[in-house]
DSSP file (Angstrom, degrees, kcal/mol; ACC not computed):
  #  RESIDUE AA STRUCTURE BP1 BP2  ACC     N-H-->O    O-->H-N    N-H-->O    O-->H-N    TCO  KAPPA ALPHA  PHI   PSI    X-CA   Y-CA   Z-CA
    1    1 A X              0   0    0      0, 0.0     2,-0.2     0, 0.0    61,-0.1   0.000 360.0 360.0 360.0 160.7  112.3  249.0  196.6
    2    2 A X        -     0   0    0     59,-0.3     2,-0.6     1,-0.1    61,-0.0  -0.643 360.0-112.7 -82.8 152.6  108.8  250.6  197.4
    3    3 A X        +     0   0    0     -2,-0.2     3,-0.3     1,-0.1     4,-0.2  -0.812  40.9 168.7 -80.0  95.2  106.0  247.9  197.9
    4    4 A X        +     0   0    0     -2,-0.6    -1,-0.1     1,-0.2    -2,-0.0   0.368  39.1 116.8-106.4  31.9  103.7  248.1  195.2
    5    5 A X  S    S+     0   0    0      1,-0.2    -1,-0.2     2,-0.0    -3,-0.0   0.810  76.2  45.6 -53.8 -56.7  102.0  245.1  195.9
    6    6 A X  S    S+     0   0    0     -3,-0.3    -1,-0.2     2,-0.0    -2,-0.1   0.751  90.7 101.7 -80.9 -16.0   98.4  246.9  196.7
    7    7 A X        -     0   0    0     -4,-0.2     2,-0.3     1,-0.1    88,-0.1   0.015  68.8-127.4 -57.6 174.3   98.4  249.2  193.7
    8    8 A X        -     0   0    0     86,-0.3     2,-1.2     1,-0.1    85,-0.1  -0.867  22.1 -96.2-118.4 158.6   96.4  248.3  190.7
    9    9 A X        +     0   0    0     -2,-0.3    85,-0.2    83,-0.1     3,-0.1  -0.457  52.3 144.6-108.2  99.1   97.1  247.9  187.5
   10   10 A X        -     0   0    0     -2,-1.2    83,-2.4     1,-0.2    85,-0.1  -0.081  55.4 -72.0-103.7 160.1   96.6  250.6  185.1
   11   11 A X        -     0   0    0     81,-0.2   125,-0.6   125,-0.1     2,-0.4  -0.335  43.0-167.5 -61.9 150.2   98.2  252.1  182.0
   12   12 A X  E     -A  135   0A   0    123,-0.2    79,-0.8    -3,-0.1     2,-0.3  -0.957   8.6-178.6-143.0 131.6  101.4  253.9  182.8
   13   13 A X  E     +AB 134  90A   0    121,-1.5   121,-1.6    -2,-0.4     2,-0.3  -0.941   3.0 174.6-140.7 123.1  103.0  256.3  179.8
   14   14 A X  E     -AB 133  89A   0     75,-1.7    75,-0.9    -2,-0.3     2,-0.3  -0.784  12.2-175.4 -93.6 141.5  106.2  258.4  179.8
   15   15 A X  E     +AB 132  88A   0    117,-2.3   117,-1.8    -2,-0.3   116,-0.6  -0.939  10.3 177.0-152.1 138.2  108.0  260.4  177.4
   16   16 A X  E     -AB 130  87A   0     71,-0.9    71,-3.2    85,-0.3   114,-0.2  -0.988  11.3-152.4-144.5 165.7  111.5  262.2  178.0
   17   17 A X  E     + B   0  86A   0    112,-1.4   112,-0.4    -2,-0.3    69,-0.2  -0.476  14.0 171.4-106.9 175.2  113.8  264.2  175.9
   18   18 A X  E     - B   0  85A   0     67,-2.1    67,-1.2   110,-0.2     2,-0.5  -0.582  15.3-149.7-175.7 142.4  117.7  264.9  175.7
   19   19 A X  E     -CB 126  84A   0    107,-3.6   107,-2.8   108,-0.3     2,-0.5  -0.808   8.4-157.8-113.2 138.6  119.8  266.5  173.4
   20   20 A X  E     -CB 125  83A   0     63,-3.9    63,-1.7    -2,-0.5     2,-0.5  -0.853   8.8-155.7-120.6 147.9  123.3  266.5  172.0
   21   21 A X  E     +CB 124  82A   0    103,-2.4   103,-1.5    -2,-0.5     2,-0.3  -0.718  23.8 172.7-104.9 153.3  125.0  269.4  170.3
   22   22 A X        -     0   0    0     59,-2.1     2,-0.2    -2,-0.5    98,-0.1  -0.743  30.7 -84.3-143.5 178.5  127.8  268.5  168.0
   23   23 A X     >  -     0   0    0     -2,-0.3     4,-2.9    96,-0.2     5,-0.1  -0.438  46.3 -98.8 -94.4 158.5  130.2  270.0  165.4
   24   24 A X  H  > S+     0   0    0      2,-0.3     4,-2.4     1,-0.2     5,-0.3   0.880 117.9  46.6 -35.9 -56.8  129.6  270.5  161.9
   25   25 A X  H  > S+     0   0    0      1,-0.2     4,-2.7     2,-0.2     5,-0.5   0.983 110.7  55.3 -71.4 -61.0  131.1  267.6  160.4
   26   26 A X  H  > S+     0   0    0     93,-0.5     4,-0.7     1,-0.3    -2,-0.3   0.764 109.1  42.3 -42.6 -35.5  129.6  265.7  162.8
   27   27 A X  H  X S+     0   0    0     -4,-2.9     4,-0.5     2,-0.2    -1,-0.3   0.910 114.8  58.0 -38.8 -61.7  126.1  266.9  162.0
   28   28 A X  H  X S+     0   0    0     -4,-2.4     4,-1.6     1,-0.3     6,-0.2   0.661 112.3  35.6 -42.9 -60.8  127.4  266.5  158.3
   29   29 A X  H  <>S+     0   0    0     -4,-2.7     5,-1.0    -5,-0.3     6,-0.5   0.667 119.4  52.6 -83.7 -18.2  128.3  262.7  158.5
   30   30 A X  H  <5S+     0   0    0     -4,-0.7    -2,-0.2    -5,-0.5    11,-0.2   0.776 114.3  41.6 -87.1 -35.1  125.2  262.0  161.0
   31   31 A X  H  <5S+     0   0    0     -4,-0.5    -2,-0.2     1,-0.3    -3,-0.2   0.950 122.3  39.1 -96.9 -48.5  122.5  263.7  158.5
   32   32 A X  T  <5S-     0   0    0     -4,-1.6    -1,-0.3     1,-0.1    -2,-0.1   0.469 110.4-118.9 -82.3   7.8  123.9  262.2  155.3
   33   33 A X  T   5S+     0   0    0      1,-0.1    -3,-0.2    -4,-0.1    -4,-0.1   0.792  71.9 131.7  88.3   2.3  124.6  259.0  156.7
   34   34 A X      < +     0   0    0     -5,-1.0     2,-1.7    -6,-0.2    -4,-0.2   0.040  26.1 134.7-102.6  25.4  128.2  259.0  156.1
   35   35 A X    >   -     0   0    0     -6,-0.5     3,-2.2     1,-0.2     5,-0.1  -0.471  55.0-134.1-100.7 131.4  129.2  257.9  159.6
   36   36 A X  T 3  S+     0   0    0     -2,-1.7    -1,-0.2     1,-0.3     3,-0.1   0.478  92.4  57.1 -20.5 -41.3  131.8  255.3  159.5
   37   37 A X  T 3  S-     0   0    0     78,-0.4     2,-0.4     1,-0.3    -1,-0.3   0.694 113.7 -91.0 -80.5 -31.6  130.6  252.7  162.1
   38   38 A X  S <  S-     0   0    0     -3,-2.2     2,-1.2    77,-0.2    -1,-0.3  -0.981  79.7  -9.8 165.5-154.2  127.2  252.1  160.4
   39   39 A X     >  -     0   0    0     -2,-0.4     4,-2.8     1,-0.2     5,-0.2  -0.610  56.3-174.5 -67.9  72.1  123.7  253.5  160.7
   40   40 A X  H >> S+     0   0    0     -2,-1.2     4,-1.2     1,-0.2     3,-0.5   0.953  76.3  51.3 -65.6 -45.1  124.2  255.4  163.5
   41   41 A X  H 3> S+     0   0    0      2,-0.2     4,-1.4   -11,-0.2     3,-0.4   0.690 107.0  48.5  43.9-108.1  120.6  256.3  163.6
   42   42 A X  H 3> S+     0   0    0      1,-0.3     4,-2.8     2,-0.2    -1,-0.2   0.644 113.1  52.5 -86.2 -41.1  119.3  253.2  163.5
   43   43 A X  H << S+     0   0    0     -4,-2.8    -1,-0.3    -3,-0.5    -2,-0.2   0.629 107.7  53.0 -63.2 -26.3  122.1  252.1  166.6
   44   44 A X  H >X S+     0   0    0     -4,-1.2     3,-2.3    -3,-0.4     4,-2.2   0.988 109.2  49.0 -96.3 -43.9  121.0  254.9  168.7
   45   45 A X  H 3X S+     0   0    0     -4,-1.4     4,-2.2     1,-0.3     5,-0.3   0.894 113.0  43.6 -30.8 -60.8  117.3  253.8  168.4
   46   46 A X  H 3< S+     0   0    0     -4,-2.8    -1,-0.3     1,-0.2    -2,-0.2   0.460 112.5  55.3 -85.5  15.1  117.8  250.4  169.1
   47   47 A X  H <> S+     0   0    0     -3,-2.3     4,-3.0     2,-0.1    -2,-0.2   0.797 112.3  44.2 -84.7 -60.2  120.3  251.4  172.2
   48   48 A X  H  X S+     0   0    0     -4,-2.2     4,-1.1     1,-0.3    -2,-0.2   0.790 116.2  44.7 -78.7 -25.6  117.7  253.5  173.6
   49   49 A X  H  X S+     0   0    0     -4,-2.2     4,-1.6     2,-0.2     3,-0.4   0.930 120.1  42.9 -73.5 -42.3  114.5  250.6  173.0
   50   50 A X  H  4 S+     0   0    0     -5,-0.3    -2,-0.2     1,-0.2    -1,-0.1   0.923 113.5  60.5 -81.8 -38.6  117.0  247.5  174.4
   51   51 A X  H  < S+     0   0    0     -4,-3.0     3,-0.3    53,-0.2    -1,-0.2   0.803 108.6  38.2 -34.0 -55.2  117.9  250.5  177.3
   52   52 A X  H >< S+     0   0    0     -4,-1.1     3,-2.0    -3,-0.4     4,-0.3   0.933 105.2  65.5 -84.3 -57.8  114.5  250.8  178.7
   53   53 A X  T 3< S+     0   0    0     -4,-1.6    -1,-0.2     1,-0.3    -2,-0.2   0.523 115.0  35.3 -51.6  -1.3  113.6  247.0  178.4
   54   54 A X  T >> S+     0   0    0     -3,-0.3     3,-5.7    46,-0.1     4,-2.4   0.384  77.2 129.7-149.3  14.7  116.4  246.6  181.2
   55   55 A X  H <> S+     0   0    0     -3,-2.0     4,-1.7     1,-0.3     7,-0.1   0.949  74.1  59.5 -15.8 -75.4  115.8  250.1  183.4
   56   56 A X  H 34 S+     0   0    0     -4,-0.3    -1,-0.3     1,-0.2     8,-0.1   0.781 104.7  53.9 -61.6  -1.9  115.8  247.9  186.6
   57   57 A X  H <4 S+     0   0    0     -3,-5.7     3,-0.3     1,-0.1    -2,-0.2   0.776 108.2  45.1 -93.0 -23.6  119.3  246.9  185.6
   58   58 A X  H  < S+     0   0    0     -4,-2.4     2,-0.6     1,-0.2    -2,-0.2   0.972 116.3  42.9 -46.9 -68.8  120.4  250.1  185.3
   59   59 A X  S  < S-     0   0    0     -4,-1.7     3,-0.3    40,-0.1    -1,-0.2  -0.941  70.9-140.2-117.3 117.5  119.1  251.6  188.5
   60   60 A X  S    S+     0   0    0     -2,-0.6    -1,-0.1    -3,-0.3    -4,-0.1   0.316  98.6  47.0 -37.9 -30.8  119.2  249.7  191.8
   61   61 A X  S    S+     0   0    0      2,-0.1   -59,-0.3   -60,-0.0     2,-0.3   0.454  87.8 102.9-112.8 -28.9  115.3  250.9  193.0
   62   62 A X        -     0   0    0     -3,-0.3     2,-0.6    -7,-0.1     3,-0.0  -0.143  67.1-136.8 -59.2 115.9  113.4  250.3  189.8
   63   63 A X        -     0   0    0     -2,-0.3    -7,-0.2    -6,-0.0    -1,-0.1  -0.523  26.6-102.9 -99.2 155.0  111.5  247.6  189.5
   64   64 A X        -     0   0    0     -2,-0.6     2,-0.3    -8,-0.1   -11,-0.1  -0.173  36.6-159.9 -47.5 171.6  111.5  245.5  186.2
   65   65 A X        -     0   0    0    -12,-0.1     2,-0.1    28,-0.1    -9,-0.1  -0.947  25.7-129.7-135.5 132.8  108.4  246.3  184.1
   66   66 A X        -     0   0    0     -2,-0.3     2,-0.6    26,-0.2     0, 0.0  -0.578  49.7-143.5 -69.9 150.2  106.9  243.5  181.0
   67   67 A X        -     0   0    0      1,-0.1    24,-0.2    -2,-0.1     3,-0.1  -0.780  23.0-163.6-110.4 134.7  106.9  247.1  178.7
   68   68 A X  S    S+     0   0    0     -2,-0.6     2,-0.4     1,-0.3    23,-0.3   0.888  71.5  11.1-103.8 -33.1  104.0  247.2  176.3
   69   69 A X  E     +D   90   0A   0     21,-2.8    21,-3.0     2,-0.0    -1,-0.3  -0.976  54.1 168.2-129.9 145.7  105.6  250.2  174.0
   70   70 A X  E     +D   89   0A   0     -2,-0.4     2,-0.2    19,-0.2    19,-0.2  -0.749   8.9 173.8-142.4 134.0  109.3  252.2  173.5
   71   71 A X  E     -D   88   0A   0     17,-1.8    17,-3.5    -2,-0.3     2,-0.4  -0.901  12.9-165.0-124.1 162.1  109.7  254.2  170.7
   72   72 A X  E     -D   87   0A   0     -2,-0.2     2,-0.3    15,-0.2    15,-0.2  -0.995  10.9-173.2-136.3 129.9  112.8  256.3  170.5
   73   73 A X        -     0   0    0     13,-3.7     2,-0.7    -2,-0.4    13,-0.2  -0.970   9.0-161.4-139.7 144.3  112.7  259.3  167.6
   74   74 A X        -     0   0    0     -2,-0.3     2,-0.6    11,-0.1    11,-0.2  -0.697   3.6-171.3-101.5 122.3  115.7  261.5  166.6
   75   75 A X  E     -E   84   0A   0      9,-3.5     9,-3.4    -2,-0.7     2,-0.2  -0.994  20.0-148.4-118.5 138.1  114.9  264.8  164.8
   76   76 A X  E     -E   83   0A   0     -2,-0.6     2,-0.6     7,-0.3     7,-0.2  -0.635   1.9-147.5 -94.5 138.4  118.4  266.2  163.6
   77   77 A X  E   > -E   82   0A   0      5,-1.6     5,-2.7     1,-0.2    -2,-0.0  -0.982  13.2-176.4-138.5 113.9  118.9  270.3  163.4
   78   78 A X  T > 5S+     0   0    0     -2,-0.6     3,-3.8     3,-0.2    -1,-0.2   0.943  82.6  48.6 -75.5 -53.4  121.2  270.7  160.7
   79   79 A X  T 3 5S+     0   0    0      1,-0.3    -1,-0.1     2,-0.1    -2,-0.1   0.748 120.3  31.5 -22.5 -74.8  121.1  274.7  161.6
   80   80 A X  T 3 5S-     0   0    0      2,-0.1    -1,-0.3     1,-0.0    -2,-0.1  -0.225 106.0-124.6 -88.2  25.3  121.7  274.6  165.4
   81   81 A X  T < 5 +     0   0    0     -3,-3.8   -59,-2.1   -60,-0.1     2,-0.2   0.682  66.2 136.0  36.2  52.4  123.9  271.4  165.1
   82   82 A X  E   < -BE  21  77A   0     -5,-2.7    -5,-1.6   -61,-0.2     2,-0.4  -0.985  46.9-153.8-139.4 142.9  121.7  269.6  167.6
   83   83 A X  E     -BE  20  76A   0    -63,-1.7   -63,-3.9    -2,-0.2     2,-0.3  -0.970  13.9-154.7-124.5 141.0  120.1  266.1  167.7
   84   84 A X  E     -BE  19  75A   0     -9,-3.4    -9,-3.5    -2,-0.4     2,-0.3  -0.807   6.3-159.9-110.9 133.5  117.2  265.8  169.6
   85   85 A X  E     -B   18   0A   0    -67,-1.2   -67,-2.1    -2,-0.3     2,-0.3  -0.787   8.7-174.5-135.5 135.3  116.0  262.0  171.4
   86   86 A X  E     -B   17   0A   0     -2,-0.3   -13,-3.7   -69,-0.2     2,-0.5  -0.915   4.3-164.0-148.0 125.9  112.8  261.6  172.2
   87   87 A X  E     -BD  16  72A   0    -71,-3.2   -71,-0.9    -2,-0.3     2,-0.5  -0.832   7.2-172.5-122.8 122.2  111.3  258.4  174.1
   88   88 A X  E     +BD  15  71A   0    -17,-3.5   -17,-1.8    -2,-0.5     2,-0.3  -0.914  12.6 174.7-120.2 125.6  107.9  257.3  174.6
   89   89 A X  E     +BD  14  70A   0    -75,-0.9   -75,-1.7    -2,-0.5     2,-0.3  -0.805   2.4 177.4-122.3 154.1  107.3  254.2  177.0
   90   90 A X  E     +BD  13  69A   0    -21,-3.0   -21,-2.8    -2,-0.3     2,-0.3  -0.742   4.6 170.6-167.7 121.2  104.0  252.8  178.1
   91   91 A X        -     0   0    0    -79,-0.8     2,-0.7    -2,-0.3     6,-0.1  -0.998  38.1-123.8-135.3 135.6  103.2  250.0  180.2
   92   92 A X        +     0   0    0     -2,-0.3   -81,-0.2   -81,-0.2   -26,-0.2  -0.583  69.5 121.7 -50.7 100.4  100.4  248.0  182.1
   93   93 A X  S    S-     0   0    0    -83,-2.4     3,-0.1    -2,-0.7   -83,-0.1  -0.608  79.5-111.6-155.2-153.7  101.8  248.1  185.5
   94   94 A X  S    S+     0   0    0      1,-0.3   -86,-0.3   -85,-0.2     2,-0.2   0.294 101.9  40.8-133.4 -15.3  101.6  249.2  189.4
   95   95 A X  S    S-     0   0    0    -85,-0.1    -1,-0.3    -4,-0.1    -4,-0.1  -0.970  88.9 -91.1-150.4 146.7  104.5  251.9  188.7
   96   96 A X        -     0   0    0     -2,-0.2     3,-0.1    -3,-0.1    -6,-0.1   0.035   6.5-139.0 -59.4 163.8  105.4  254.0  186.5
   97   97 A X  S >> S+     0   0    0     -6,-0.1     3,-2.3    -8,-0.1     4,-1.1   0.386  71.9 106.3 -89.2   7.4  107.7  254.3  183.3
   98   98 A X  H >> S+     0   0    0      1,-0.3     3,-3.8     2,-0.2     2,-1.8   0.889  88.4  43.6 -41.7 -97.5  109.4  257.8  183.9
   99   99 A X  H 3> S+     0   0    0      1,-0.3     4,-0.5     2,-0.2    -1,-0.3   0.324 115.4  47.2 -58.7  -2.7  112.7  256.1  184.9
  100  100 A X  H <4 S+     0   0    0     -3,-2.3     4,-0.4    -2,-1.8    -1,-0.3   0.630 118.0  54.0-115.4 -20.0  112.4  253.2  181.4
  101  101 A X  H <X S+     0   0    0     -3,-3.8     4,-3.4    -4,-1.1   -85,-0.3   0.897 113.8  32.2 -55.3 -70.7  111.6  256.7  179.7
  102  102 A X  H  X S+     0   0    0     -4,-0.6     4,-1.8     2,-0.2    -2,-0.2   0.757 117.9  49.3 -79.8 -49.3  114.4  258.6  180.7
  103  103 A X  H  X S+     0   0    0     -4,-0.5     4,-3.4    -5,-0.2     5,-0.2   0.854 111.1  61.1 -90.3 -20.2  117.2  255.8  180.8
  104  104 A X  H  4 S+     0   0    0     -4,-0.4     4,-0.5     2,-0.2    -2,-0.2   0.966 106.4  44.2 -42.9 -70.7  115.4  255.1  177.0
  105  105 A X  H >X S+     0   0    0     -4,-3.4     3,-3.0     1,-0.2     4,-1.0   0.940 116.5  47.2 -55.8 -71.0  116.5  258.8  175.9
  106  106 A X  H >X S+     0   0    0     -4,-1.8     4,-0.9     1,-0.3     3,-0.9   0.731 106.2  54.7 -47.9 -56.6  120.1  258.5  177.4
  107  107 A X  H 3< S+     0   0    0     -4,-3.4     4,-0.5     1,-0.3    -1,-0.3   0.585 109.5  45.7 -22.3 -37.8  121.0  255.4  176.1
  108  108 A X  H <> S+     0   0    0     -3,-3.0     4,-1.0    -4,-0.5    -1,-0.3   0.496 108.5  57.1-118.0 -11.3  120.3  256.3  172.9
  109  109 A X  H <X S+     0   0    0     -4,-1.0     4,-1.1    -3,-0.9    -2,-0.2   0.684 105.1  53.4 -61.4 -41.8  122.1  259.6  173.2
  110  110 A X  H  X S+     0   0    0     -4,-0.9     4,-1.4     2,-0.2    -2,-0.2   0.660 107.2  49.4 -78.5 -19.8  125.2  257.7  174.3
  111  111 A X  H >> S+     0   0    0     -4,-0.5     4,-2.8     2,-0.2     3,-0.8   0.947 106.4  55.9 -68.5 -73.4  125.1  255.5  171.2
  112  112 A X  H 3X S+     0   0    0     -4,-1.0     4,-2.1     1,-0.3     5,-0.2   0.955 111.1  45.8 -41.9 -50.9  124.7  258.6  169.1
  113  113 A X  H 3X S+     0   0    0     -4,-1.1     4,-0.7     2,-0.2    -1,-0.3   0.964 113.8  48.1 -72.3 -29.8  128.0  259.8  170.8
  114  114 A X  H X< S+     0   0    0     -4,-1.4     3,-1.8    -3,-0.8     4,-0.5   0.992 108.5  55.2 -63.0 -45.5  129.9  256.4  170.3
  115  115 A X  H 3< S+     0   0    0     -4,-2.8   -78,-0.4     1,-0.2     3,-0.2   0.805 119.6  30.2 -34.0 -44.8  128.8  256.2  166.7
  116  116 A X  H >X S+     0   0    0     -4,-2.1     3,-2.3    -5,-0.2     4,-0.6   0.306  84.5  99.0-117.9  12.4  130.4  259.7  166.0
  117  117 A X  T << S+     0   0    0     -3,-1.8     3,-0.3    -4,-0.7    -1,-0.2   0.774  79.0  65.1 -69.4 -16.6  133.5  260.2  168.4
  118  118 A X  T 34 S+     0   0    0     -4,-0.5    -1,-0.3    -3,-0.2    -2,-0.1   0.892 116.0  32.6 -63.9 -26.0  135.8  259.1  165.5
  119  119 A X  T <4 S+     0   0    0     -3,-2.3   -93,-0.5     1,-0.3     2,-0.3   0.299 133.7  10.4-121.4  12.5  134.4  262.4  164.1
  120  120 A X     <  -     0   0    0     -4,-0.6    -1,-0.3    -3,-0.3   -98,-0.0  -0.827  57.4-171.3-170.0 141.3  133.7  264.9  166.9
  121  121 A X  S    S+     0   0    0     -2,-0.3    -4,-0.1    -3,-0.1    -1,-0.1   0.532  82.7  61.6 -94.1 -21.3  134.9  264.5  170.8
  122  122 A X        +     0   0    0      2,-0.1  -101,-0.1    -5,-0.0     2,-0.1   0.233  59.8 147.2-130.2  44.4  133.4  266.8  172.1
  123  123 A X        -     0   0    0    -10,-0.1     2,-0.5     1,-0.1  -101,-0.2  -0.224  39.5-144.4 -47.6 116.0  129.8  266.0  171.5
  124  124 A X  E     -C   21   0A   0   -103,-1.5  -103,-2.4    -2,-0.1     2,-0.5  -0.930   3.6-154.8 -85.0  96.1  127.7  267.7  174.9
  125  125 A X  E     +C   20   0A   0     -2,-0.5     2,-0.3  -105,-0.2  -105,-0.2  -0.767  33.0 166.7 -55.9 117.1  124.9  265.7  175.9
  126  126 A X  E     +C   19   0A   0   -107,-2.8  -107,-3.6    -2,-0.5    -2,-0.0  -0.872  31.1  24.4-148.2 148.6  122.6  268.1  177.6
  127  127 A X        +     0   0    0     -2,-0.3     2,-0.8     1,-0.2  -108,-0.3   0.998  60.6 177.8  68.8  67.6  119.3  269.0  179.0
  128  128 A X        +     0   0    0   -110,-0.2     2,-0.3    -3,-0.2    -1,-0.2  -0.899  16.6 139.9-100.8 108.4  117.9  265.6  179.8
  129  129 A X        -     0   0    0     -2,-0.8  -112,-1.4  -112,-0.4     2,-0.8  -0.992  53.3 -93.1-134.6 133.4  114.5  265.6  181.4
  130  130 A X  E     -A   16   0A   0     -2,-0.3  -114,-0.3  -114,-0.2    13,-0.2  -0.331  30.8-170.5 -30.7  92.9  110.6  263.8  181.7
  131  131 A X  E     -     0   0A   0     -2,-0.8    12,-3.8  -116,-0.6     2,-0.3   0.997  61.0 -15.2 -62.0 -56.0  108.8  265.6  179.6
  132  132 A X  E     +AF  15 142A   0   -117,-1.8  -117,-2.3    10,-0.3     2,-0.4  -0.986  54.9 179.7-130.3 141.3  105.0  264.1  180.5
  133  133 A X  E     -AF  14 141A   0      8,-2.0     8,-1.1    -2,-0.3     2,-0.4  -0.968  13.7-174.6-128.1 166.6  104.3  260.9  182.4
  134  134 A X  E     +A   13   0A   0   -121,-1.6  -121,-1.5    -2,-0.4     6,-0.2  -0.989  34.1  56.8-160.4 172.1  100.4  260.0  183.0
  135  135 A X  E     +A   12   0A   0     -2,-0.4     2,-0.3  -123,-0.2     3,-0.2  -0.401  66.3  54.4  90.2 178.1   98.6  257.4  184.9
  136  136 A X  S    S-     0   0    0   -125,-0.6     3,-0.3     1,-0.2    -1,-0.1  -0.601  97.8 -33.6  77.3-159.5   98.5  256.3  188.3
  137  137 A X  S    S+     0   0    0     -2,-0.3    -1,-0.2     2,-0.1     3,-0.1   0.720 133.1  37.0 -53.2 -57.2   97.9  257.7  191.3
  138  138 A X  S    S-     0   0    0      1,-0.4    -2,-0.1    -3,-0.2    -1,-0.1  -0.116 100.6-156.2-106.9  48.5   99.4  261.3  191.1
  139  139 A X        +     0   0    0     -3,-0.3    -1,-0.4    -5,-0.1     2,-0.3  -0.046  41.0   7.4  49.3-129.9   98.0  261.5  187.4
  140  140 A X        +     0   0    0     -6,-0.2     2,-0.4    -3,-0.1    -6,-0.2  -0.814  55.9 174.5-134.5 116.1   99.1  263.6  184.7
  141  141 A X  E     -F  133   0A   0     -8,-1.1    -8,-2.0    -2,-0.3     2,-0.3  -0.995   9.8-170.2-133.6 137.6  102.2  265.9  184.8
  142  142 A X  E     -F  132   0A   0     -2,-0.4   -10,-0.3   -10,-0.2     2,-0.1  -0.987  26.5-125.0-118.3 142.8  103.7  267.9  182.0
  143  143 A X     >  -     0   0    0    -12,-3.8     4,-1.0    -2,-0.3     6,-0.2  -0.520  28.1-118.4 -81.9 160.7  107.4  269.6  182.5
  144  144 A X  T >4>S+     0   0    0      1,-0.3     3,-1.9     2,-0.2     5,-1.5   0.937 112.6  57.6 -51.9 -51.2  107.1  273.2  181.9
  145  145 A X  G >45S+     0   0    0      1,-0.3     3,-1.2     3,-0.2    -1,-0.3   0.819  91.2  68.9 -82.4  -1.6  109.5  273.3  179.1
  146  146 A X  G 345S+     0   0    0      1,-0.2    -1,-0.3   -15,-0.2    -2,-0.2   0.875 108.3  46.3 -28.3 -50.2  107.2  270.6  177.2
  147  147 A X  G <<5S-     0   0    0     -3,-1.9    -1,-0.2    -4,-1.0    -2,-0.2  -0.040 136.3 -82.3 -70.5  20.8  104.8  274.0  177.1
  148  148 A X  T < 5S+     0   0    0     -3,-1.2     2,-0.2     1,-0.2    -3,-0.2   0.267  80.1 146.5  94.0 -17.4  107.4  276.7  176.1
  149  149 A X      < -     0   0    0     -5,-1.5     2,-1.0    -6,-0.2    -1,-0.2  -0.325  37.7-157.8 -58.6 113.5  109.1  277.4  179.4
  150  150 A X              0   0    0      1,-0.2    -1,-0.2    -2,-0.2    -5,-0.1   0.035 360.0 360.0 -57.7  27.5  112.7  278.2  179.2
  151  151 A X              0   0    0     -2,-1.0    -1,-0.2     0, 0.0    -2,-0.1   0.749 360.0 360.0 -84.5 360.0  113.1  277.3  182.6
């Protein structure tokens, strides 16, 4: 792990996205509620908050963080059959929350896919990235496509 003994501590905030695209019925039973195992939802949310509270177990390098906020919110596109996870973390710390951010969104992406594999398999999780972090040392970064970039 990096020594981040001499850093100070300042607010640290993160936010990352990821999406998964799914089948019609799957959409169908996700957006009305109809999916078999419960309130899938409500499960992916609280996958992706419980996810981020335990980051350094996840990844080997991380060091733990007390977390002062996660929120995880899912906006559903019945059109484009897509649901979209979005995680905002923010803690007093010496390092950032990118990585409690990030594991936040996945987590809660992979929940969304146990919840509905009785009704689709071959739900794509895709296009997982940081969107913004600020605080710290090297500031304030936004990813491009947070600003419109298709890249």
């Amino acid at each position: 792990m990096v020594d981040v003994g001499a850093k100070a501590f300042t607010l640290r905030q993160a936010q990352a996205r990821t999406r998964l695209l799914m089948s019609r019925a799957a959409m169908a039973a996700l957006a009305t509620g109809r999916v078999e195992k419960g309130d899938a939802l409500a499960v992916a949310r609280l996958a992706g908050i419980q996810a981020a509270k335990r980051t350094a177990d996840w990844i080997p390098l991380c060091h733990p963080l007390p977390l002062d906020h996660v929120q995880v919110t899912i906006a559903l596109d019945r059109r484009r059959n897509t649901a979209t996870i979005t995680s905002a973390v923010a803690a007093t710390a010496r390092t950032g929350v990118e990585m409690e951010a990030l594991v936040a969104a996945l987590a809660a992406a992979a929940a969304l896919y146990d919840m509905l594999k009785a009704v689709d398999r071959a739900i794509v999780i895709e296009e997982a990235f940081v969107l913004e972090k600020r605080g710290g040392k090297s500031g304030a970064f936004v990813h491009p496509r947070a600003a419109g970039d298709a890249r």
